[in-house]
N, C-alpha and C positions, 0 to 999 in steps of 0.2 A: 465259792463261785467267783470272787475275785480274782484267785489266785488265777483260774482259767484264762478269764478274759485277759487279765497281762499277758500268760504266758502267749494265748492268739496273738495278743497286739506284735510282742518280743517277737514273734516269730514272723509273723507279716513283715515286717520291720525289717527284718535279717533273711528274710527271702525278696524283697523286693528290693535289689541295688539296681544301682545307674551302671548300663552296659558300656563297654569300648567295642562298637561294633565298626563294622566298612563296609564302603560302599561300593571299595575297587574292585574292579571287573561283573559290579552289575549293569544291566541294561535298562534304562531310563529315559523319559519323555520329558519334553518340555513345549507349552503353549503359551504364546501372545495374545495379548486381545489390550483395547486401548476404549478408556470411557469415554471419548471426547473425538468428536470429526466420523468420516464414516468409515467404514474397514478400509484398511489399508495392506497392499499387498506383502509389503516387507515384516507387517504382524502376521495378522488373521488369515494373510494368502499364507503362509507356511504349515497351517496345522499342527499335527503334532511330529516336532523334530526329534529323532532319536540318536540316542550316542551312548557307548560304553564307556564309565568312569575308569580312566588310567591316572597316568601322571602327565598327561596332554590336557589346553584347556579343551573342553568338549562341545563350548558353543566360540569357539573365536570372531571377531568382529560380526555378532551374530547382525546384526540386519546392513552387512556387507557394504559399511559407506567407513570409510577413514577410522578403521577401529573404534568408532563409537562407542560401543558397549561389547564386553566380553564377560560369559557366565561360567566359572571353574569350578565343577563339583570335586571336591575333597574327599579321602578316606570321612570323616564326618564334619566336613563343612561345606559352605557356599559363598564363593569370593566375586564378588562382582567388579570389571575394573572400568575407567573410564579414560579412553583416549584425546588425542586433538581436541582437546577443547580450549577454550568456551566457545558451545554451540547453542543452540537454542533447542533445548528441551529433545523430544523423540520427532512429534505431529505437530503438536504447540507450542507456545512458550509462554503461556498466560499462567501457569499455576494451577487451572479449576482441572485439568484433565488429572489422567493419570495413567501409566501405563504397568499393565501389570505381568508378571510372569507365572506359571502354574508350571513343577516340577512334580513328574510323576512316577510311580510303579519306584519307588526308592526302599529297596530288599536289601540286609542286610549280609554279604557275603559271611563273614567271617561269627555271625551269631544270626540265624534265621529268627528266631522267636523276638528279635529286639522290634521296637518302633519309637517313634519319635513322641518324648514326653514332655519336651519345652523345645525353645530354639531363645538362644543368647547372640544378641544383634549388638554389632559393632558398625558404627558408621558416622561420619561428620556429616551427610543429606539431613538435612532438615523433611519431614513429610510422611516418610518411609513408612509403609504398612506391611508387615508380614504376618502371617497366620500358616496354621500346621495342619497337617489330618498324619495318624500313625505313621503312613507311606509317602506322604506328600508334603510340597513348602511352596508358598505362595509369599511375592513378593510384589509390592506395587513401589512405582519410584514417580514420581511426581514427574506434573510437564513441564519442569522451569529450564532455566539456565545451565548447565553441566557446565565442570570444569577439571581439568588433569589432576587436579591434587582430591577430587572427589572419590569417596572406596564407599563398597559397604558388604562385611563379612557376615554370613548365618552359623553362629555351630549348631551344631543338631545335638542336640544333648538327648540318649536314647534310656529306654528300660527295658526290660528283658521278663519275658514271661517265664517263671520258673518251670520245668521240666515236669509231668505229670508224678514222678516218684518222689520229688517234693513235697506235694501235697499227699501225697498219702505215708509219709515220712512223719508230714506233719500232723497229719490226721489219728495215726499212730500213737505220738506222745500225747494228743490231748486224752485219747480213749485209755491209755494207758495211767496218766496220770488221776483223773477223774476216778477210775476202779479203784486206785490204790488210795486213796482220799476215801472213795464209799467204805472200804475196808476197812480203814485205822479206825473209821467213826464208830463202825460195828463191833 
């Protein structure tokens, strides 16, 4: 009975890798919204903005004031850059806000069965909150100070649901192996 459970483990193990999927030439949302002050048209007025991932950024000087913030979806990352600065913050500049972004409907072109099973954040921002769902990446960036030499990149590190003939691949050897075990006992 041991020997089973390894060999399930072994084989979970070697059927669950970390995918190289993309995300070029999927179609993708992205929403504003800000915890501090009251909605404001250059977030919450835009709803949800849509854009096809190429090799163009997809939200450039997204809330349309002096390149302020620009958001670059990558084959499997998230580049955020920051212009003319130092400014003061997005709304605020006290720190207690936050402004956040929500990235959505994110389909894996080149591996449909992948989704998102961590994200690996690069960034010098001090505050920075990000969180995941399979399809999605949320990003919050604090209401302080910005400044030009400030970045902060998402990779999407994915996994890949293995193909139904896998599992019954796998289902195979255990049933196979188990009988041959009942057998030699007998």
């Amino acid at each position: 009975m041991k020997k089973v459970i390894s060999a399930i483990l072994f084989m979970t193990a070697l059927f669950s890798f970390n995918a190289s999927a993309s995300l070029i030439g999927d179609d993708i949302f992205i929403a504003c919204s800000q915890s501090s002050g009251s909605p404001d048209p250059a977030c919450e007025g835009l709803g949800l903005v849509p854009a096809t991932v190429t090799n163009n950024v997809e939200y450039p000087d997204f809330f349309n004031f002096q390149n302020s913030i620009s958001i670059d979806v990558l084959a499997n990352s998230i580049e955020v850059a920051f212009e003319n600065g130092p400014y003061c913050g997005w709304f605020t500049c006290d720190g207690q806000g936050f402004l956040q972004f929500d990235l959505t409907d994110l389909d894996w072109i080149s591996m449909p069965t992948s989704f998102i099973s961590s994200l690996d954040v690069v960034t010098n921002m001090t505050g920075v909150l990000t969180s995941f769902g399979p399809d999605s990446v949320s990003f919050s960036l604090p209401e302080t100070q910005v400044t030009n030499d400030m970045f902060l990149t998402i990779n999407l590190i994915t996994a890949a649901i293995p193909e139904p003939s896998v599992f019954l691949v796998l289902l195979m050897l255990i049933i196979g192996s188990t009988a041959y075990r009942m057998k030699k006992q007998w």
